[in-house]
C-alpha positions in Angstrom: 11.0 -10.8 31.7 9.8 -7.9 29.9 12.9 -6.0 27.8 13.0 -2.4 30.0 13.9 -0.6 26.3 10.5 -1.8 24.6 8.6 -0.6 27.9 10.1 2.3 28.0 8.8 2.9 24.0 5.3 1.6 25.1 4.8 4.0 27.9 6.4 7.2 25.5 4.1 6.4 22.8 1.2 6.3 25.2 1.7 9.2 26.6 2.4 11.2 23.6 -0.6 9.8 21.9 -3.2 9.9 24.5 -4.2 13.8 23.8 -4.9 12.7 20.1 -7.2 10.1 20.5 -7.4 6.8 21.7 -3.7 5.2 22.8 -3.7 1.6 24.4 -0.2 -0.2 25.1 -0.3 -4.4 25.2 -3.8 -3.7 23.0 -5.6 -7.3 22.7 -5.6 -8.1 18.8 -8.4 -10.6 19.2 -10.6 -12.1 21.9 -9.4 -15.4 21.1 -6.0 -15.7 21.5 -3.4 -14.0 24.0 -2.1 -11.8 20.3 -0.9 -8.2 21.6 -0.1 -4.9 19.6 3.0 -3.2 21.4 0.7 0.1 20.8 -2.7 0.6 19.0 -3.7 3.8 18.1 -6.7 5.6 16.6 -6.6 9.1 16.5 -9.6 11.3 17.1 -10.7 13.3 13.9 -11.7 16.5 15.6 -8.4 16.9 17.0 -6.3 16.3 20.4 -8.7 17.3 23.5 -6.1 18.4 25.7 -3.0 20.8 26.0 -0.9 17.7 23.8 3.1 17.6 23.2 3.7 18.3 19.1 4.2 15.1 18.4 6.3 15.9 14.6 7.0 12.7 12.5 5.8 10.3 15.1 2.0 12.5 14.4 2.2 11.6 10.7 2.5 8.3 11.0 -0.1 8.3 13.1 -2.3 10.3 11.4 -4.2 6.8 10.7 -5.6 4.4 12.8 -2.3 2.1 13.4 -0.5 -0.3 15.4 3.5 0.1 16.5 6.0 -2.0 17.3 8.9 -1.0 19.2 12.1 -2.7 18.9 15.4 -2.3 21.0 17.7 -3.4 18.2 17.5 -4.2 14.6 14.5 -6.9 14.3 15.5 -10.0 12.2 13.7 -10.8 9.1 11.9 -13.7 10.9 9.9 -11.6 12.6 8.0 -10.1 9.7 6.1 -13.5 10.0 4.7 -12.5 13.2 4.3 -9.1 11.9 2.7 -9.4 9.3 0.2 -12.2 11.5 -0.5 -9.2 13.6 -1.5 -6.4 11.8 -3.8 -8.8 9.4 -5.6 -10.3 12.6 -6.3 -6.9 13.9 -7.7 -5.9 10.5 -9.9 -9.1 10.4 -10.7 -8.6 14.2 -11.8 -5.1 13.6 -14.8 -6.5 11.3 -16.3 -8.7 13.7 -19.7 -8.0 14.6 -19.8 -6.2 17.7 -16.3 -4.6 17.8 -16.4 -1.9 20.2 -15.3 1.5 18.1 -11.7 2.1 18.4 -11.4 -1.6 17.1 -13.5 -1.1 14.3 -11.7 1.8 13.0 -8.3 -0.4 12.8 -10.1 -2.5 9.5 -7.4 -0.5 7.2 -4.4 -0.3 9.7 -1.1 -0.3 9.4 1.5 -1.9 11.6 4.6 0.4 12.0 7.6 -1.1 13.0 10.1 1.2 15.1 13.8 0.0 15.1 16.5 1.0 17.4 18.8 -0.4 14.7 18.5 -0.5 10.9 16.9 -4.3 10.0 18.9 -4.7 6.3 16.8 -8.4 6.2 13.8 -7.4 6.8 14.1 -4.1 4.9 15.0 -6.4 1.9 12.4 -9.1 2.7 9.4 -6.5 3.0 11.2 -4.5 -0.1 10.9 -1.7 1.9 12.0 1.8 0.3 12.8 4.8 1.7 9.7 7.4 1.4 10.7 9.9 -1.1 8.7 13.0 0.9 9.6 12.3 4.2 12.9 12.7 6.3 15.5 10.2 6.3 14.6 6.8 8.3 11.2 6.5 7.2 10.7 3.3 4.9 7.1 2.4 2.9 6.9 -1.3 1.0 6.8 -1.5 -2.6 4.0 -4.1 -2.7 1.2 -3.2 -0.7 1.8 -4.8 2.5 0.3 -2.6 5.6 3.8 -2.8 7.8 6.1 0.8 7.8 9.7 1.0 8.9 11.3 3.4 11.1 14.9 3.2 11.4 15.3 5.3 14.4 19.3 5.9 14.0 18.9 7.3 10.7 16.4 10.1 11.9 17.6 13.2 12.0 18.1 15.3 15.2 15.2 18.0 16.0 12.0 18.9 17.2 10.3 16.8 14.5 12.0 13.7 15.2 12.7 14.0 19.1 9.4 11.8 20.6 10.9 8.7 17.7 14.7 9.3 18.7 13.3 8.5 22.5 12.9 5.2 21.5 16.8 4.8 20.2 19.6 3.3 21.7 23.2 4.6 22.4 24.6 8.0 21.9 21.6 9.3 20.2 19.0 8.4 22.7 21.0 10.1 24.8 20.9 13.1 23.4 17.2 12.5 22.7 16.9 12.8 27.1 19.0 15.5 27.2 16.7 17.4 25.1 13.6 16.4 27.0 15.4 17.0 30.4 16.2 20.7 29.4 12.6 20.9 28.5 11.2 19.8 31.8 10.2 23.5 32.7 8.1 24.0 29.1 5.2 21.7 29.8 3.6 19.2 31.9 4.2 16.4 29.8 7.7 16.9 29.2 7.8 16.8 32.9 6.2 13.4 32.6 8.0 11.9 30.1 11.0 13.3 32.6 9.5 10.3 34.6 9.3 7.7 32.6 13.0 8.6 31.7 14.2 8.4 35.3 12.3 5.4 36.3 14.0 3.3 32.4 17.4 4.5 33.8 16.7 3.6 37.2 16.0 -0.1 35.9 18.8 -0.9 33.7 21.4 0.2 36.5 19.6 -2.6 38.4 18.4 -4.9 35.9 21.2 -5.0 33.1 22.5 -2.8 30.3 20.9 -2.6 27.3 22.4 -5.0 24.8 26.0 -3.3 23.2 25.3 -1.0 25.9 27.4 -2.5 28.5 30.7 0.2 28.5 28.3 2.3 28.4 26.5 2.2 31.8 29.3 5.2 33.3 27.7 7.5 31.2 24.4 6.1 32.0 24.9 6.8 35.5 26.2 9.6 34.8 22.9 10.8 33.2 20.9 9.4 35.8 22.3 11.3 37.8 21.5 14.7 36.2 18.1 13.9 35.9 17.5 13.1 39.7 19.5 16.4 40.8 17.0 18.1 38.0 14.3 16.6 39.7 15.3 17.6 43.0 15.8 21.1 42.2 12.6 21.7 41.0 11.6 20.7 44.7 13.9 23.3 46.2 12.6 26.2 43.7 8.8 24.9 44.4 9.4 24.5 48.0 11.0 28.4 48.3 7.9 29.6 46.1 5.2 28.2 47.9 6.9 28.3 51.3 5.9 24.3 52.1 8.4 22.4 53.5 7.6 19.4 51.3 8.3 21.1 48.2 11.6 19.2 47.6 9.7 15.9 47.6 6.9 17.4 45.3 8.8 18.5 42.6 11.1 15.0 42.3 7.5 13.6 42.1 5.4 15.5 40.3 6.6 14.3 36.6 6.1 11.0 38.4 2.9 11.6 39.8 1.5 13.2 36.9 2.4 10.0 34.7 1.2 7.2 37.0 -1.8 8.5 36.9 -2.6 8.4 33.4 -1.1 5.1 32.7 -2.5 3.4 35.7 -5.8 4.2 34.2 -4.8 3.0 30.4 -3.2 -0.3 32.3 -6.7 -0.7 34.5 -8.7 -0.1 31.1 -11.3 2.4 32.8 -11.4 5.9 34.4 -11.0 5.7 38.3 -13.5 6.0 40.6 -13.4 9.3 42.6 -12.7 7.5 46.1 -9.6 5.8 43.9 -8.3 9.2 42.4 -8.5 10.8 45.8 -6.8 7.8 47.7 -4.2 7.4 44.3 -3.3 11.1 44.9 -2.7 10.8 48.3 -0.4 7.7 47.9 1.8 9.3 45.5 2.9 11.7 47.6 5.1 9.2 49.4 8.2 7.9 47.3 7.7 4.5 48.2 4.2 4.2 47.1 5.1 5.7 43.8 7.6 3.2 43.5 5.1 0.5 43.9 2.6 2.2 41.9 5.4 1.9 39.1 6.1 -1.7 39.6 2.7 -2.2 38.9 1.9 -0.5 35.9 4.8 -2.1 34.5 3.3 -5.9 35.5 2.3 -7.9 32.9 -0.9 -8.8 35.2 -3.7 -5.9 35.8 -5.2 -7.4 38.2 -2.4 -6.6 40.7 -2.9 -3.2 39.7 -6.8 -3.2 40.3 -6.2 -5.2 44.0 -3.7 -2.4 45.2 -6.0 0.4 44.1 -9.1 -1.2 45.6 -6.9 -1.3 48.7 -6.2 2.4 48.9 -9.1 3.6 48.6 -10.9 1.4 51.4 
């Protein structure tokens, strides 16, 4: 079962990365084995092409082609193994003959490692050090392996650091969502990562609480609750404005709406069709669909996906 913390992370850093160049969650590391990179990322050099979030510290460490892996707790040091394996089969990969561009440009990457609790074993496996002209949290190796630490509890709070402190646990990711949720009115995409917000909490009140989260789920549900009220209020306020009696629906799915629709096409690998965008649009109007549509994007298999959208738009 996939951990509902790490794909929570992969759909944030998607959708925070997308405007600045090519973002690809569960990216294939080679074509011969069943290897996956959390994230792979390869950022445009002419700059973001559309209106993007400022994305702060998690921008400068992506200011290179890179890969990122997103951990709900501290890793152990055993996994640098498989780190390690990772990142140097993506760089080998990216030199075969007939790598399609974005893979080619990962020949130098670097795999950063993003860890909802500080990893003291792999920090002193890797020798990692702290990096002298950066905030707090961020960690560089002495030798020169291509693996970077973020320890995402030692970040501190702001603007800079607010995309990164998403991907914490405990009492500072929640005040990471409260931040975005008081921003939902400043941009689209704030609105959207509103979504993928609601939809994590939504899981782990059915699923299971995040590991040493358990006395916490009150004040999860607590929190869940203030973002669905926020979300229906912006239906009531759209609703009066535009006098349509389906505002209410509209505006507790628009952030939802406005999200599936982007990673549906980054899970499908392909821009839709126009009978698919015209049928997709339709669907999400209705809760339920959106619901499915959500379930989907988050199964391991995109087939599924590709089947139900062929469907709608027949």
């Amino acid at each position: 079962m996939h951990n509902p913390h790490e794909l929570c992370a992969r759909q944030i850093l998607e959708l925070a990365l997308s405007p600045y160049g090519f973002a690809q969650s569960e990216a294939p590391i080679t074509a011969i084995d069943d290897q996956f990179a959390d994230v792979a990322f390869v950022p445009t050099p002419s700059g973001p092409v559309e209106d993007p979030l400022p994305l702060g510290l998690l921008g400068r460490i992506a200011s290179r082609p890179c890969l990122m892996e997103p951990f709900s707790r501290a890793p152990p040091a055993k996994a640098l193994e498989t780190l390690l394996r990772k990142v140097l089969n993506a760089r080998h990969g990216a030199r075969a003959e007939g790598a399609p561009p974005h893979t080619q440009a990962l020949s130098e990457a670097t795999l950063w490692v993003l860890a909802a609790g500080r990893p003291n074993e792999l920090i002193a496996a890797t020798t990692l050090v702290p990096v002298t002209d950066e905030v707090p949290g961020v960690y560089a190796p002495v030798a020169q392996l291509p693996v970077g630490l973020v320890v995402i509890p030692e970040l501190p709070s702001g603007e800079d650091t607010l995309l990164l402190r998403l991907l914490g646990r405990g009492a500072e990711a929640r005040a990471a969502r409260e931040e975005v949720r008081r921003r939902q009115q400043e941009h689209p995409r704030w609105r959207a990562l509103g979504s993928v917000v609601i939809q994590y909490l939504r899981r782990i009140q059915v699923e299971a609480p995040p590991q040493g989260e358990e006395d916490d789920m009150d004040e999860i549900a607590e929190e869940a609750a203030r973002w669905e009220a926020a979300a229906e209020a912006r239906g009531v306020t759209r609703g009066r404005a535009e006098g349509r009696a389906e505002g209410r629906a509209e505006g507790r799915a628009e952030g939802r709406a406005l999200t599936l629709s982007h990673l549906i096409e980054r899970r499908v690998g392909r821009a839709l069709s126009d009978s698919e965008r015209g049928a997709l649009s339709a669907a999400l109007r209705d809760e339920a669909a959106c619901d499915r549509a959500e379930a989907l994007v988050l199964d391991p298999d995109p087939a599924a996906l590709s089947r139900w959208l062929s469907a709608l738009a027949q």
